[in-house]
N, C-alpha and C positions, 0 to 999 in steps of 0.2 A: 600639614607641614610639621617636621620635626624642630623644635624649640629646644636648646642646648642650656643646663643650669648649673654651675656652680657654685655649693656652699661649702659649711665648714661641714658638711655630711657625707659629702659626696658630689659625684658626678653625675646626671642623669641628663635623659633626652625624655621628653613629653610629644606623643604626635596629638595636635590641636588644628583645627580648622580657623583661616583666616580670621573668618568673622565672629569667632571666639570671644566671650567675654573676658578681660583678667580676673576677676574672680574665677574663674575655671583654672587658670594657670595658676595664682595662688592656691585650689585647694590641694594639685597634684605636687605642689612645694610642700605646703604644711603636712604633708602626706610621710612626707621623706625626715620630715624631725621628730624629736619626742618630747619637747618642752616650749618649744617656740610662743613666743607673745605675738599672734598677728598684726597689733597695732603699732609695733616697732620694726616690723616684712616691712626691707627698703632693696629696690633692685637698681641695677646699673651694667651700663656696657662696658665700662672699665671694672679692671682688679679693683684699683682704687680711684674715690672720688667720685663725683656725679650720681650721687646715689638719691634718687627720689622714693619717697615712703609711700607703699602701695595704696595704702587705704585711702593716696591722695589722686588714686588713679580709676577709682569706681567707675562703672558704668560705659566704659569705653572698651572699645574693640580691640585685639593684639596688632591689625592690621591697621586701625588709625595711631597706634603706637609708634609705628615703624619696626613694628618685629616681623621679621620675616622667616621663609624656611630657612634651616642652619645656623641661626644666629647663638652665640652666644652670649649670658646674661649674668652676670655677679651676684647672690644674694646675701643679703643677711640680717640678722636679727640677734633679739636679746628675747633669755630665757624666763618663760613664766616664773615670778617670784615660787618659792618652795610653802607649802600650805601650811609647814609647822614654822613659820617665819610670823606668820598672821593669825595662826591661832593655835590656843594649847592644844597636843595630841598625846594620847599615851600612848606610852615607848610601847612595844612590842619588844618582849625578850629576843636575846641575840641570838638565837637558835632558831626562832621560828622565823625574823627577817630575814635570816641568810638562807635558811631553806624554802622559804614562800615568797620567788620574788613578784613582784606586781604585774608586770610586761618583761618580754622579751627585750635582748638589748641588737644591736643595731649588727654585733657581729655574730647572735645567734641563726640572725634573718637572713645572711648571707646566702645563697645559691652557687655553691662552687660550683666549677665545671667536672663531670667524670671523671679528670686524670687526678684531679684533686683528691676524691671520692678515694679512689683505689690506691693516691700510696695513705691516705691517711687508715686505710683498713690494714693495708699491707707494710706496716713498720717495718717488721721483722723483716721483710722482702730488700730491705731500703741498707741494710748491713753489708759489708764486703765482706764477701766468705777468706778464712786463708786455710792451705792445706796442712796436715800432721808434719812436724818440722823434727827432721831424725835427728837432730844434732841436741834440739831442745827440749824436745816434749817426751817424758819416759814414761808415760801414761797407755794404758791399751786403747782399741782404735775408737771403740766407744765413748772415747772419755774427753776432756776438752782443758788445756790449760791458757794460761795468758801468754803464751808464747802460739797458740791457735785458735784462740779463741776469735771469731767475728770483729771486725773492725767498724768504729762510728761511721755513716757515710759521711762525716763531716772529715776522716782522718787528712790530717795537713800531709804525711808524707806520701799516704796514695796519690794526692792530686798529684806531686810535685813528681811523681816518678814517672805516673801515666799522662804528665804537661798539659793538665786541668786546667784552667787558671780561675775561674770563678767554681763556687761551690750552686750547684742547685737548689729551687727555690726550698722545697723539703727539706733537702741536709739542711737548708741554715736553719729552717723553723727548730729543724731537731737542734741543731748546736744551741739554739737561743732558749731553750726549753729546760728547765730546770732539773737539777740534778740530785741526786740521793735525797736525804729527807728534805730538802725542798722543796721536790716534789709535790707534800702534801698541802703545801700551805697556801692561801687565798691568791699568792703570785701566779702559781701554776693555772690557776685556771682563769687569768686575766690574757688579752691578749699580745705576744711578746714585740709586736709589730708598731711601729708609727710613722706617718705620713711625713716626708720631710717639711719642714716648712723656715722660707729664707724673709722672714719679716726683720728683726732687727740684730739677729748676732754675725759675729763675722764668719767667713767661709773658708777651709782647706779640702780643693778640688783632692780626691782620691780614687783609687782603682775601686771598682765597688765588688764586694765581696763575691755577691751571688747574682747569680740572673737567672730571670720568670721562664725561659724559653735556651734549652740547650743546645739545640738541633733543628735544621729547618728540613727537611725532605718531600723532596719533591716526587710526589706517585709516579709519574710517568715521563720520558723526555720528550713524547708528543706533546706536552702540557707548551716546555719550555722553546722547540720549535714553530709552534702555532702564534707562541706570542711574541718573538723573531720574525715571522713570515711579513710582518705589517714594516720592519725597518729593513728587512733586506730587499724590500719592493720598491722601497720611496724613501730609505736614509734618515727620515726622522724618528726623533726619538718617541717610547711607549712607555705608557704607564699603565698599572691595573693591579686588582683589591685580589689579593690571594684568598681562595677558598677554601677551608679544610677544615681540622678538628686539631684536638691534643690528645696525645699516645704518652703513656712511659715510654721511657731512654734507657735502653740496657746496659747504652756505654760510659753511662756517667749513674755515679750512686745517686738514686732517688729521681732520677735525670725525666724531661719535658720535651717531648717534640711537637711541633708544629710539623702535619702533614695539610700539603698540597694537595688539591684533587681539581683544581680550575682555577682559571684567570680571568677574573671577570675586568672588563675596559669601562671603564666610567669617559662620559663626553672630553675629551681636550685637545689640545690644540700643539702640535709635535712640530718643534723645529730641530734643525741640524744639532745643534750645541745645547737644546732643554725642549722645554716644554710647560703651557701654564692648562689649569685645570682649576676645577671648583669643588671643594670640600666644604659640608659633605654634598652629594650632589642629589637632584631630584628623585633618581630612582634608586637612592638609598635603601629606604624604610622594604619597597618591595624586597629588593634583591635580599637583604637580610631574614626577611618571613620566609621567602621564596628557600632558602638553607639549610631554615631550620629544619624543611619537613621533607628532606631527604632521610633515605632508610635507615643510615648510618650521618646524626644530627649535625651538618657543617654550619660555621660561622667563617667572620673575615678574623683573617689569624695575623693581616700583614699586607703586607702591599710590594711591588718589584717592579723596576724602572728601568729603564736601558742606560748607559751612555756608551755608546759606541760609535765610533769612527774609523773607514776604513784606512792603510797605512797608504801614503802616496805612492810608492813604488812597486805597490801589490795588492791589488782591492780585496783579494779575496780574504786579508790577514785585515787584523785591528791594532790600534796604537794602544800599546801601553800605558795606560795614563793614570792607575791609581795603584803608585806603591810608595813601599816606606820613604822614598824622598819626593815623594808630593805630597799625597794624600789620597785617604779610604773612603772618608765618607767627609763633603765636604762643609763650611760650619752654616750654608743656608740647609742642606737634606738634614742637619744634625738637629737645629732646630724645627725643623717640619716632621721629623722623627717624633720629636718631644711635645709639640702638637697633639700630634697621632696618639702617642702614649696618652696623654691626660685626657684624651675625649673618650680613651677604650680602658677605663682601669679594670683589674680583674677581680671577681667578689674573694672575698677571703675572710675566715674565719676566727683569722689571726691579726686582727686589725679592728681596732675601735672601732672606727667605720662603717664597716662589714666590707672595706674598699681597700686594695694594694696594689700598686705598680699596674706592670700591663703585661699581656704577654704579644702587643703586636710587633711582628719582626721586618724590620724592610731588609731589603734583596736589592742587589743592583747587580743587572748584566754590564759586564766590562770583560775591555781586554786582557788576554793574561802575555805576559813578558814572551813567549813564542809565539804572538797574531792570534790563538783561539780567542774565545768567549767562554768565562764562567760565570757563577754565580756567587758574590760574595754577600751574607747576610751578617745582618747586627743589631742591637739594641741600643737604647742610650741610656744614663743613668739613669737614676732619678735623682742627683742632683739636677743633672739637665735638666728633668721634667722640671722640678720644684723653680729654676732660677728662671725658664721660657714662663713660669703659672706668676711669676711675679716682674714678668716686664724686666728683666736685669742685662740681658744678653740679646742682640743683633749679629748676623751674616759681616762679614769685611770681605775687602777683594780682593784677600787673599782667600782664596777656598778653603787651606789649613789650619785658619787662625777665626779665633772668636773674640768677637768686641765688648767688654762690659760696658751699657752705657753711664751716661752722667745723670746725676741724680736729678730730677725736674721738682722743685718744691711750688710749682703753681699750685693755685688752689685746685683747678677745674683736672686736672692731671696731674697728681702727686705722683710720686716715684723715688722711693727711698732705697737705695745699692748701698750693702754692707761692704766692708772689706775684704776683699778673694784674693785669696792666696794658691799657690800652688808649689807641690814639691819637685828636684829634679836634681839629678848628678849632674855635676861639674868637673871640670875635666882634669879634676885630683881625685875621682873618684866619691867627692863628700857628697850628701844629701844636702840641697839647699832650698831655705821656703824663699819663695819670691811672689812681688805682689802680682796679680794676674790681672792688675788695671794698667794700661787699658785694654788688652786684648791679651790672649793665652790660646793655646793649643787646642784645636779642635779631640784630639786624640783622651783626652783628658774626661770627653761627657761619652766616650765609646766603650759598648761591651761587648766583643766576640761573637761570634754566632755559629757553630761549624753547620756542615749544610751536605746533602749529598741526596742520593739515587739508591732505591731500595735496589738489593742485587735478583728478587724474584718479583717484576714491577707486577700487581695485582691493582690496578685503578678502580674505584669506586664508577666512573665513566668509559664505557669503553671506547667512545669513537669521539673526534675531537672535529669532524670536517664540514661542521656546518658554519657558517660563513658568521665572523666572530660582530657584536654588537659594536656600535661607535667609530665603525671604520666608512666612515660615507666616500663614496665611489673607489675604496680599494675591492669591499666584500658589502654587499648591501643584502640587509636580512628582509625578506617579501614575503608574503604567505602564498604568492601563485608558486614560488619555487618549493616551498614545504606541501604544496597539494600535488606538483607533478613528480617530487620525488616518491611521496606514498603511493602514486598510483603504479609509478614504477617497480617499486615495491609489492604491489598488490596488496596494499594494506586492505581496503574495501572486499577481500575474498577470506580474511583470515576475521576467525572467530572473536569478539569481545574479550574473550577466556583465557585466548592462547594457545587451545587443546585444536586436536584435529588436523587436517589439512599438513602438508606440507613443512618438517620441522625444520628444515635450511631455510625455507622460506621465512618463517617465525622466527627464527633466530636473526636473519638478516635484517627482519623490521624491527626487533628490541634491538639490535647492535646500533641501530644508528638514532633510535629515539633514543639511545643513552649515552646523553652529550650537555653539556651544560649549557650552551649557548644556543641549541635547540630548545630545552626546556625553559628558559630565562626569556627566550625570546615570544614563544606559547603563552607563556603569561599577559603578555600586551596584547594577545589578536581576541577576538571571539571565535576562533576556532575549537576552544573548552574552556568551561567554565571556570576550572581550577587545575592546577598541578598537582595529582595525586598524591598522598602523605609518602607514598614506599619508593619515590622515584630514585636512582634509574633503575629501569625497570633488568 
């Protein structure tokens, strides 16, 4: 089972067997700090409060605990005293401490992802080019002045001409990165990132600069029709874990996309106006190994949900239901949004931690103002995250509107809400702060997401038509049907290899074993042992 941990480290999942000792789960905690005193490792199911001290838990099982798969857990502790506290040491000149440090630090060990990898190789790439400007530059064409010279990808007036509205997560590292001979000095190479956190100062809700994930793109529109095919059958609503990777963005400086390549459906339960489901759910852990060991390495990048309803006086059109006078994303998905974020943060280099934000994006099929279906995607702050990570904010019934709640100074459930504020024009035009207690605008924890359809679609999968997981009696997945379609197929007359025989034929049996919800589903039978590392094939 996957056991979810929270400290001041980080986030992590441990996958542990029920019958698990907690000393096992303490030592993959103690694992994840670099000074921790285990005699002061105290866990708890809330943020705050109820926290019992481990060493008072020896000898017992996780499952006589009551911890089960998914759970989430609070930790914390206090740092081993410092050994020149307790006994004399000689200093070490300041030249050989700063160049010989003892251990790695938390943001060296970090493991970015690829897209990471490549703009931090590719700076120079990350510049907006501008061309020879005849009016200003009297220079030959070899030569470069500040009237053409490259622009920061941070530049405020490129965003504002090409209606940017947040900066990319790289331009901001670059804008937050130190400049001319600052450069040299111990700032520079600290990391310029920190973790929000809403413990006791007070709050002004703001537009947030930059977002983890610029672009959502979706590989194929057989992706987004397959996972339509289950609400235009039976009208309830769907949900499912987007599968794919992170690319650069060419349309934005330094820019992050989230590509789709599958919709995987986790177990739940679709009604007309929602739907409830379990996060995270039992065949998490597979489906995530199951990702990685695709040819080109996919993970969950996001998740995308339906709400649609057809119009009364035309089924085949949908109701309008999320625009600027209602709402986009409503403040229960806003905070299930910020859920999502804090259970998936992303490693980063630039962060004490070796922890930042998240780049998971959700997606919601809705109607658009003519009766189609689009896809509108988003992220939420990380204000949101930080104010969901401290219990401050609940759903109202109003979809649009979010409730701070009221402070609970019980012992057993502490719960301390700062003062929140937020800004907004009034109808003199002035900016004015007002208090966001007891409730404020959902729009306020929301960031942009644009989203779209590659124009040469090239999918990582090429066939979508195996009958999708989690749909009992719409599409039900069987192994006698995956053995009469290979036979049909003539799988059993084609070589191990691939070579030989008939290459329509060959081709026709790769095109359809390259399906995700085929191969997802091979994973549960004994029909093969393993999912080859280079799928699809």
């Amino acid at each position: 089972m996957v056991v979810r941990i929270r400290s001041k480290d980080g986030n992590f999942r441990f996958n542990l067997a029920p019958s698990a000792d907690i000393s096992e789960l303490v030592t993959k905690i103690l694992e994840t700090t670099t000074d921790a005193d285990p005699e002061t490792l105290t866990i708890s199911d809330q943020p705050r409060g109820n926290e019992q001290l481990v060493s008072a838990l020896k000898g017992r099982s996780l499952e006589s605990l009551g911890i089960k798969h998914g759970d989430l857990y609070f930790v914390a502790y206090q740092s081993r005293p410092s050994p020149s506290t307790s006994t004399p040491q000689v200093q070490a000149p300041a030249s050989s401490a700063s160049t010989e440090p003892t251990g790695k630090r938390a943001w060296e060990l970090a493991q970015e992802d690829p897209v990471d990898g490549y703009w931090r190789s590719h700076e120079g790439k990350g510049k907006i080019p501008r061309g020879r400007d005849s009016r200003l530059c009297h220079h030959g064409p070899n030569a470069m002045c500040d009237h053409c010279m490259p622009l920061e990808p941070y530049e405020a007036a490129y965003h504002a001409e090409h209606n940017i509205k947040h900066l990319s997560y790289h331009a901001y590292l670059r804008k937050l990165a130190p400049k001319g001979s600052a450069a040299t000095t111990t700032a520079a190479v600290l990391p310029p990132l920190e973790q929000l956190s809403y413990k006791p100062s007070a709050i002004t809700l703001q537009s947030q600069p930059f977002r983890m994930v610029d672009h959502l793109e979706i590989a194929s529109m057989d992706i987004i029709d397959r996972f339509l095919q289950a609400w235009r059958k039976t009208g309830l609503q769907r949900f499912g874990w987007l599968i794919g990777r992170y690319e650069p963005y060419d349309k934005v400086p330094m820019g992050v996309k989230a590509v789709v390549e599958a919709i995987h459906e986790p177990p739940q339960e679709g009604e007309l106006d929602g739907l409830s489901l379990g996060v995270p759910w039992e065949d998490e852990p597979r489906i995530r190994e199951l990702a990685k060991h695709a040819s080109s390495p996919l993970a969950i990048v996001g998740y995308i949900f339906t709400d649609l309803e057809p119009t009364p006086e035309d089924r085949s059109k949908t109701l309008y239901k999320r625009h600027p006078q209602s709402f986009f994303l409503s403040s229960l998905e806003a905070i299930f949004a910020a859920r999502v974020q804090l259970d998936n943060p992303t490693p980063s280099r630039s962060s004490p931690t070796g922890l930042f934000a998240s780049r998971m994006v959700t997606a919601v099929l809705t109607g658009t103002e003519d009766g189609a279906i689009d896809v509108n995607a988003y992220q939420v702050s990380e204000q949101a995250v930080a104010m969901v990570e401290t219990d401050m904010i609940e759903a109202s019934v109003d979809p649009g509107i979010v409730r701070v709640k009221d402070e609970d100074r019980s012992q057993d459930a502490a719960r301390y809400v700062p003062d929140v504020f937020f800004r907004y024009k009034n109808e003199y035009g002035l900016e004015v702060k007002k208090s966001a207690k007891p409730c404020f605008p959902v729009e306020y924890l929301m960031v942009n997401v644009s989203h779209g359809f590659p124009q040469n679609p090239s999918p990582l999968f090429r066939s979508s038509k195996f009958n999708i997981e989690n749909r009992p009696g719409l599409e039900d997945q069987r192994i006698e049907g995956v053995m009469r379609e290979l036979s049909r197929l003539k799988a059993p007359d084609i070589h191990p290899s691939f070579h030989g025989g008939d290459p329509q034929q060959r081709a026709e049996l790769a095109n359809w074993l390259s399906d995700w919800h085929l191969i997802a589903f091979l994973g549960t039978t004994q029909l093969i042992s393993q999912v080859g590392a280079a799928f699809p094939l």
